[in-house]
C-alpha positions as CSV (number, residue, x, y, z in Angstrom):
1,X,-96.4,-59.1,-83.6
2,X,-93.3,-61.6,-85.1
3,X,-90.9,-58.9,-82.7
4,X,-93.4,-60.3,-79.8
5,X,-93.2,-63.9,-80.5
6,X,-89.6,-63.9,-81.2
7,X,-88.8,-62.1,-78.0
8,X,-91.4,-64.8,-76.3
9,X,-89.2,-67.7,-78.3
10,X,-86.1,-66.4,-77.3
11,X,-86.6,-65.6,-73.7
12,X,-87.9,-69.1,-73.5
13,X,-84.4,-70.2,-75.2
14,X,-82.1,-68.5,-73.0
15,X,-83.8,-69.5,-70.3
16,X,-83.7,-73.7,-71.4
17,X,-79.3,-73.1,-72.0
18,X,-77.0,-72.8,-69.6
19,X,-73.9,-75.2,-68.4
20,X,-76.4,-77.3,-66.7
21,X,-78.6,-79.2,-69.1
22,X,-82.4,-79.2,-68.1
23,X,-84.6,-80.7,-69.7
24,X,-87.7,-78.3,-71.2
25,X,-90.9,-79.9,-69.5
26,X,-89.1,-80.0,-66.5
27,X,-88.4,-76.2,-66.9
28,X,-92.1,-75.4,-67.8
29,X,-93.2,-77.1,-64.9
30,X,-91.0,-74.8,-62.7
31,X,-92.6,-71.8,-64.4
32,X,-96.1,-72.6,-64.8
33,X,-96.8,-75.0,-61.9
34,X,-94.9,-76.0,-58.2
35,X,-93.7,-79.7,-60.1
36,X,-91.4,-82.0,-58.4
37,X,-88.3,-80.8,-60.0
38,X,-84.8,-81.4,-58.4
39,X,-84.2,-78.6,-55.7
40,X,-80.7,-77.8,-57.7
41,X,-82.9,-77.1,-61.1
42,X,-85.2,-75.3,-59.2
43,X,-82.7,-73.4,-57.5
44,X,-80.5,-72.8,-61.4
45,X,-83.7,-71.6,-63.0
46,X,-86.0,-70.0,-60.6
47,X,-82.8,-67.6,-58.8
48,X,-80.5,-67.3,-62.0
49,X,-82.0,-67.5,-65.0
50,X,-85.4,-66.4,-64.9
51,X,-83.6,-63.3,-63.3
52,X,-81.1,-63.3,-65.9
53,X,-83.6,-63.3,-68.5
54,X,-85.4,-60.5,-67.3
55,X,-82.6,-58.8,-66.6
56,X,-81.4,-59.3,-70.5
57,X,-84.9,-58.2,-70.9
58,X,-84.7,-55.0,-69.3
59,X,-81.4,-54.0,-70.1
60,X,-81.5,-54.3,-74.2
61,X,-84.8,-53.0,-74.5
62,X,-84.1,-50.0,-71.7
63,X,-80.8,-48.9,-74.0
64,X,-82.5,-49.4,-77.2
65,X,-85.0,-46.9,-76.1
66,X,-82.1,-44.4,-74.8
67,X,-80.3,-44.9,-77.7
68,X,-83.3,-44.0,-80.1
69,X,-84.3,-40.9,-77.7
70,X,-80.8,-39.1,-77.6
71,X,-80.1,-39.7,-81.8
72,X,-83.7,-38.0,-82.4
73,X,-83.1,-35.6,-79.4
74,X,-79.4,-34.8,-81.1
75,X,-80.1,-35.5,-84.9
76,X,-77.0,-37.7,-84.7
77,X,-76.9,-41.3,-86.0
78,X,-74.0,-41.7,-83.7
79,X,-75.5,-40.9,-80.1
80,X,-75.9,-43.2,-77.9
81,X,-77.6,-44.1,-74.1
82,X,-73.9,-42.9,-72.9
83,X,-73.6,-39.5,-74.8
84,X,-74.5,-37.3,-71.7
85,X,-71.7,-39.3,-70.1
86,X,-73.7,-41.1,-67.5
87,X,-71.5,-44.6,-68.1
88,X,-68.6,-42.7,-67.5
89,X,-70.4,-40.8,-64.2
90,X,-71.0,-44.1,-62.9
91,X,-67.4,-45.6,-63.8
92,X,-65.8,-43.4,-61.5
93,X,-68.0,-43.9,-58.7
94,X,-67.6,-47.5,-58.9
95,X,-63.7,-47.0,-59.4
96,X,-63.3,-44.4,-56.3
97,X,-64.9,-47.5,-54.1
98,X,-63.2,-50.3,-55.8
99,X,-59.4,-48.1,-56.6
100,X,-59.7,-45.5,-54.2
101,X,-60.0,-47.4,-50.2
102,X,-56.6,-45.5,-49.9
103,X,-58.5,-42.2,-50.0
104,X,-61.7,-43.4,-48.4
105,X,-60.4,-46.2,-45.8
106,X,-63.1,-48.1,-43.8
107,X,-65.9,-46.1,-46.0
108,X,-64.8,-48.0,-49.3
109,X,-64.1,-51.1,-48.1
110,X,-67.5,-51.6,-46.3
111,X,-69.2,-50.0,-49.3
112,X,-67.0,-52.7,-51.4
113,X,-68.2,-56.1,-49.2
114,X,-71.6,-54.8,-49.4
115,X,-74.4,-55.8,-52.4
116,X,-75.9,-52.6,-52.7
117,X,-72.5,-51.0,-52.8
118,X,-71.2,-51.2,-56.3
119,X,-74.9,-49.9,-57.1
120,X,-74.7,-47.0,-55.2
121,X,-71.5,-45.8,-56.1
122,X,-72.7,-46.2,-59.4
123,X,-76.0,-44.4,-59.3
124,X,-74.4,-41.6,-57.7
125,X,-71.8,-41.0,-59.8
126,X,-74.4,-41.0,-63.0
127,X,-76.3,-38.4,-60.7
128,X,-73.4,-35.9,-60.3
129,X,-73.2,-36.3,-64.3
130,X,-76.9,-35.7,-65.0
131,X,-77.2,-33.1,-62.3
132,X,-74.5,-31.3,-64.4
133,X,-76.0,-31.9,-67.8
134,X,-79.0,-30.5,-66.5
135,X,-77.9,-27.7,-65.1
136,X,-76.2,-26.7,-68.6
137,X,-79.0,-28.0,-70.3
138,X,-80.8,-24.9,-68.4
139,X,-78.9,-22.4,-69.9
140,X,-78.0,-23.8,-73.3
141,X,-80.3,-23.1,-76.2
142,X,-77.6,-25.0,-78.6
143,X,-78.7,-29.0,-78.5
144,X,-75.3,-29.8,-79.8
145,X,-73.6,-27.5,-77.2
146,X,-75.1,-30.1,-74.8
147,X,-73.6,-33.1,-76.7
148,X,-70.5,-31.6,-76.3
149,X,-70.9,-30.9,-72.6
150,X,-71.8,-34.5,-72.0
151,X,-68.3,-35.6,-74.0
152,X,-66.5,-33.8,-71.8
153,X,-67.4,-34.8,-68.8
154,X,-67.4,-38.1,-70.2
155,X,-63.5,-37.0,-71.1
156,X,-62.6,-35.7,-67.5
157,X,-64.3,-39.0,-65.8
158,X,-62.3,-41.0,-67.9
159,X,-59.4,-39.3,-67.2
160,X,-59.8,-39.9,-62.9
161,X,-60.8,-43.2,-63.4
162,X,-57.1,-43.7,-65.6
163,X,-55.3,-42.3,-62.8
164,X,-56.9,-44.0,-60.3
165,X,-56.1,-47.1,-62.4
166,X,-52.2,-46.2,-62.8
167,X,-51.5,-45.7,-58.8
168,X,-54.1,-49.1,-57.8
169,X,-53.0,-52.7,-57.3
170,X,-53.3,-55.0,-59.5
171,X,-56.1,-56.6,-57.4
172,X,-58.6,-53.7,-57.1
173,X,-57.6,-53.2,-61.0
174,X,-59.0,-56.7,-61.7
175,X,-62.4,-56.0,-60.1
176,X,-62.4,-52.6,-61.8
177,X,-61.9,-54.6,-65.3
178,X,-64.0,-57.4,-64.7
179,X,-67.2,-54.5,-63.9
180,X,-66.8,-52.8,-67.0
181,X,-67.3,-56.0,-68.4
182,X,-70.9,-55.8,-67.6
183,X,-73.2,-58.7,-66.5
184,X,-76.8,-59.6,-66.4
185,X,-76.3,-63.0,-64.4
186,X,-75.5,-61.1,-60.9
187,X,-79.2,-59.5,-59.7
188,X,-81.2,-60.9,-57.3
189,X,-85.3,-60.3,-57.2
190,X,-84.6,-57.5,-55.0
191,X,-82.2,-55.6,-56.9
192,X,-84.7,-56.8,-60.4
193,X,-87.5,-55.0,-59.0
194,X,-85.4,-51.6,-58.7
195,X,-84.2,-52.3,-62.0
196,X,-87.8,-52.7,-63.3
197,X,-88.9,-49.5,-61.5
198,X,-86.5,-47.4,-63.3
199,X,-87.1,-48.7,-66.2
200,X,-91.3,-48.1,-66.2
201,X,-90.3,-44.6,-65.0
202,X,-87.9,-43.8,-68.0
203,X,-90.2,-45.7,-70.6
204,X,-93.1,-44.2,-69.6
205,X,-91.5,-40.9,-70.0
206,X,-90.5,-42.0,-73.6
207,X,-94.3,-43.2,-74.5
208,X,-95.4,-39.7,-73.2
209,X,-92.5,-37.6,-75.7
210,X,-94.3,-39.7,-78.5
211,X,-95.2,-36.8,-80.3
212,X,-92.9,-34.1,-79.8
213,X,-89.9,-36.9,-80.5
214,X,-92.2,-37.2,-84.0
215,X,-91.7,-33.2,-84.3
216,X,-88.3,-33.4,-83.6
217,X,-87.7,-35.2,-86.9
218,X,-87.8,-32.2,-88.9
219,X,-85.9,-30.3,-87.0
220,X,-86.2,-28.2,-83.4
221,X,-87.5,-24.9,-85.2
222,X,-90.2,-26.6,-86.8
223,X,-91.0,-28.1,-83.7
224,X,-91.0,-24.5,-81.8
225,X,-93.5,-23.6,-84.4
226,X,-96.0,-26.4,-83.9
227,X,-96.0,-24.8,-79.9
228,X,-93.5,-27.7,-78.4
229,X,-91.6,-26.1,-75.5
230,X,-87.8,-27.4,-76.6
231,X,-86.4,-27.0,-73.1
232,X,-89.1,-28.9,-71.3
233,X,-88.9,-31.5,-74.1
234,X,-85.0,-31.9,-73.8
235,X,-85.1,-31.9,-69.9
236,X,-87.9,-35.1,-70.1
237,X,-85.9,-36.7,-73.1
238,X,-82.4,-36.4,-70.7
239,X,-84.7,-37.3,-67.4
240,X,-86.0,-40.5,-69.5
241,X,-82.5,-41.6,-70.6
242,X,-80.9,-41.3,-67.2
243,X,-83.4,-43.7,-65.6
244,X,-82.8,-46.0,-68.2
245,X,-79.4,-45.8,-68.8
246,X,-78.4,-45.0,-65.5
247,X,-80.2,-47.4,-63.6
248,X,-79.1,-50.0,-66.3
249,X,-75.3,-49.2,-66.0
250,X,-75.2,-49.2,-61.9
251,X,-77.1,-53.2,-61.6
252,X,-75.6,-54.3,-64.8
253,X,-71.9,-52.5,-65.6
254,X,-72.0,-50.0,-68.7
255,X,-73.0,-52.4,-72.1
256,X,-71.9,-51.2,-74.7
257,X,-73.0,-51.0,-78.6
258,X,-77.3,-51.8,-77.7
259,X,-78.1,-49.0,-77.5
260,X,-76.3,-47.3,-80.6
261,X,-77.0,-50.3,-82.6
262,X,-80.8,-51.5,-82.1
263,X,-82.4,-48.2,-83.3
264,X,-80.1,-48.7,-86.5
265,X,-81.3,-52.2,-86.8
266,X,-85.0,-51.6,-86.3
267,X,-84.9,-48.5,-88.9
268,X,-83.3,-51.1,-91.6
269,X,-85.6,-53.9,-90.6
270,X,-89.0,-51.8,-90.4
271,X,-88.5,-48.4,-92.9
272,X,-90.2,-46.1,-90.8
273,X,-89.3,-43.1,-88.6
274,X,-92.8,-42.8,-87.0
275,X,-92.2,-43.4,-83.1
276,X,-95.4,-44.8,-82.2
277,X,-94.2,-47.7,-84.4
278,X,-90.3,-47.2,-83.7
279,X,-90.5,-47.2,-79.8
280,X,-92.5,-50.8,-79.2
281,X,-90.7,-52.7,-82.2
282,X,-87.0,-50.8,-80.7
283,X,-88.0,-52.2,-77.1
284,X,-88.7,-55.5,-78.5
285,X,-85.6,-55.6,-81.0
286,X,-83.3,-54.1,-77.8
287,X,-85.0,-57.2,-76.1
288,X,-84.0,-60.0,-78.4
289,X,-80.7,-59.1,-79.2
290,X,-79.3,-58.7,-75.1
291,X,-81.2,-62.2,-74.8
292,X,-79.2,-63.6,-77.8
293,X,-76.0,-62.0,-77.0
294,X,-76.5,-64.0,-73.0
295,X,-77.2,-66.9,-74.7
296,X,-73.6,-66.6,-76.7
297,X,-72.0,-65.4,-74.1
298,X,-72.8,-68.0,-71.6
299,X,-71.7,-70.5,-73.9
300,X,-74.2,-73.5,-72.9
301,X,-72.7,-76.7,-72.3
302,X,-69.8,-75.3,-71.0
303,X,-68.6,-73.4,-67.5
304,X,-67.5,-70.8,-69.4
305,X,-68.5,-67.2,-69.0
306,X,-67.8,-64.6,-71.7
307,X,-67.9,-60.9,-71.6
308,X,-71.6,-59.3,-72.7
309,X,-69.8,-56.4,-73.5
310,X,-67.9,-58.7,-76.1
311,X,-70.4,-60.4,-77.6
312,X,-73.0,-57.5,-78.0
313,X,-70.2,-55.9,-80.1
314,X,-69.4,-59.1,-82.0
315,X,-72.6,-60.3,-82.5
316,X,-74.2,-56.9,-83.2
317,X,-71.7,-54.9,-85.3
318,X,-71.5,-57.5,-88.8
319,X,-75.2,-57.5,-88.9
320,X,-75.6,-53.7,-88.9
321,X,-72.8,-53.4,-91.3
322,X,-74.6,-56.6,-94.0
323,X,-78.3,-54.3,-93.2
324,X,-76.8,-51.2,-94.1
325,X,-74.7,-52.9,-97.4
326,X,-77.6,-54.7,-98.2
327,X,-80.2,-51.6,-98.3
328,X,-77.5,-49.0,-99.9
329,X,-79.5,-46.2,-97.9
330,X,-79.7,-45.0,-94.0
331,X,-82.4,-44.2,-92.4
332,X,-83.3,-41.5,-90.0
């Protein structure tokens, strides 16, 4: 319940700052009622930061939960929404339309101009990725021959996108760059809507693993012997993170450190390892922190943008290192 309010509070908060200042009756009265705001308040809060907010929403809470999934899935404190390599899937299909127009002519740069284009190069290429995963995944029994897999595809995505990078101008570099910054400020209603889609697909698949992701704390042969198939299991638990992930990466650029960080956090904050507790207070905790992080990186008062790939990292990484001095013990 104080995860809910404070998520309430600080949605509420990054919705109030920005670079214009606007006063907070004014803004409920946008929300709640029609009001006789100014058309440019109206304009700032009801098409940019309501959106915004939401989409800080979606986004931390949607990694969190991936994050949490693939280090029970793996047993690995260090896995991540990105592990399978889907951020790196969709970082070279957004850098073969922005870097490669030499290869693709007319096809990229019309894909480039357009606002669903950067999306779908970036959904498909997380689709090659996690056709590939699952495909191995099929005829792996070895979980941690599956981490590997994802690293290296990860590795030899990486490695495309750096070449494509070395022969592009310095133009199509800088929108390459400024992408991987990722951003939550950019999505119109439209585009939220397919955003929240994916994300009630891949968190309803998580609510449903519940109780085999419970089994899978003590291991995947106890697990077997309490009758959970481990294939189908794995194949929902990849399925649920590429919606999330995925979807999350293509509208809002690959973010890094949520997703790896909030199920840490959450562990330190409430000691337990039972999901049915973990999964709502990780979806809340992913939720606060993006919307704190926007609220930094937007600097309020200011025109001045920063980086949300920045700040998640800066904000983020000092608290889980003070938890984790602090309590002298990890969880999970």
């Amino acid at each position: 319940m104080l995860l809910l309010i404070a998520t309430i509070v600080t949605w509420f908060l990054n919705v109030s700052l920005g670079s214009v200042s606007i006063p907070f009756d004014e803004i409920l009265g946008m929300i709640f009622s029609d009001g006789n705001s100014k058309e440019s308040w109206r304009y700032i809060i009801m098409d940019y930061r309501i959106p915004k907010a939401f989409t800080s929403v979606l986004a931390g809470s949607g990694l969190a939960v991936s994050g949490m999934l693939m280090q029970t899935m793996f047993r690995n404190p260090l896995a991540g929404p990105y592990v399978l390599g889907l951020s790196s899937g969709a970082s070279l299909g957004v850098a073969l339309v922005l870097m490669g127009a030499s290869l693709f002519g007319g096809i990229a740069a019309t894909a480039v101009f357009s606002s669903w284009g950067l999306v779908i190069a970036s959904s498909v290429g997380s689709l090659l990725v996690l056709l590939a995963v699952m495909l191995a995944s099929i005829r792996l029994k070895d979980t941690m021959a599956i981490l590997i897999i994802g690293l290296m595809f990860a590795s030899l995505s990486s490695a495309v996108v750096s070449v494509l990078a070395y022969f592009s101008p310095a133009a199509q570099l800088q929108q390459y760059v400024f992408w991987s910054y990722g951003s939550v400020g950019d999505l119109s209603w439209n585009e939220l809507g397919v955003l929240a889609f994916f994300w009630f697909l891949g968190t309803g698949i998580a609510i449903y693993s519940i109780k085999n992701l419970n089994s899978l704390l003590l291991g995947e042969q106890y697990a077997r012997s309490l009758g959970m198939n481990i294939g189908k299991n794995r194949a929902l638990l990849i399925i649920s993170t590429s919606f999330l992930a995925g979807s999350i990466t293509a509208f809002a650029g690959p973010i890094a450190f949520v997703g790896l960080a909030v199920p840490h956090l959450i562990r330190q904050v409430i000691p337990v390892n039972d999901h049915k507790i973990l999964l709502p207070a990780v979806i809340l905790g992913g939720a606060i922190l993006m919307l704190l992080c926007d609220i930094l990186a937007q600097l309020p008062g200011t025109d001045l943008t920063l980086p949300i790939n920045a700040i998640t990292s800066l904000v983020g990484a000092p608290v889980v290192i003070w938890l984790l001095v602090r309590k002298r013990k990890f969880l999970f």
